[in-house]
N, C-alpha and C positions, 0 to 999 in steps of 0.2 A: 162547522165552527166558523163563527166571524173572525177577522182579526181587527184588534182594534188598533191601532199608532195614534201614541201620543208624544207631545213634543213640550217637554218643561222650558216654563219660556223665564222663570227665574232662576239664578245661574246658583245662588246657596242651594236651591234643591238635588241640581243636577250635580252639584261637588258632592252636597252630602249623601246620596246617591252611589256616586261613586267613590266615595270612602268607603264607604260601606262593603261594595263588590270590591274591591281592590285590598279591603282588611281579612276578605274571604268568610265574610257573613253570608254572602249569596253568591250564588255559582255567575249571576250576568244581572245586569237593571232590569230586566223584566223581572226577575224572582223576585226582587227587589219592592220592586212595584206591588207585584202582588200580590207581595205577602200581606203590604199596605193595606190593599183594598182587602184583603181577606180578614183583616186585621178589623179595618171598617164596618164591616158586613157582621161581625159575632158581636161587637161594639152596640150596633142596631137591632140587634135579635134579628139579623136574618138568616141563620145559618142554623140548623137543628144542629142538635148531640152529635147526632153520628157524622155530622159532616164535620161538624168543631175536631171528634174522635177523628175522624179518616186523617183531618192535617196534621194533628200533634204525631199519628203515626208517620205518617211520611215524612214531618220535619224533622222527628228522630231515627228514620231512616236513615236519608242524608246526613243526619250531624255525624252519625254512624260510619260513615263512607258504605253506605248499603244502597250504590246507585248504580245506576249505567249512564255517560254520558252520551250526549244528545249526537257528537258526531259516530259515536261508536254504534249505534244505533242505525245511523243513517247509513255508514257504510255495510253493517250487515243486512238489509235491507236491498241497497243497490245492488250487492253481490249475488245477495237470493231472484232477485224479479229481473235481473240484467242478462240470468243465463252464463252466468260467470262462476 
């Protein structure tokens, strides 16, 4: 998986942004972002049914509190491969 870093170079985007994460619409600006682009991409017809289907399930997932977060994940992880 590539990663990609972008950097908002106009500062209304990166408030509005982070109003958004800080109102707890999204868990960080990356989700944020990406919903964006995901958002873009069904907009375009580039996304089939079931990939349009697979987001609405996960974003009602999450709306749901039906997640695991990212550090909780990483710590059960380091704990299993660390030998600990």
């Amino acid at each position: 998986m590539n990663i990609m870093h972008v950097e908002l170079t106009k500062p209304k985007l990166q408030k509005f942004i982070d109003d958004q994460v800080q109102a707890g619409h999204f868990p960080s600006a990356q989700a944020a972002i990406e919903t964006a682009v995901e958002q873009m991409m069904i907009d375009h017809g580039e996304l089939d049914q079931e990939t349009i289907n697979a987001i609405a399930r996960a974003d009602s997932q999450y709306e749901n509190g039906q997640f695991v977060e990212w550090r909780d994940v990483r710590d059960q992880l380091r704990s299993k491969y660390s030998g600990k």
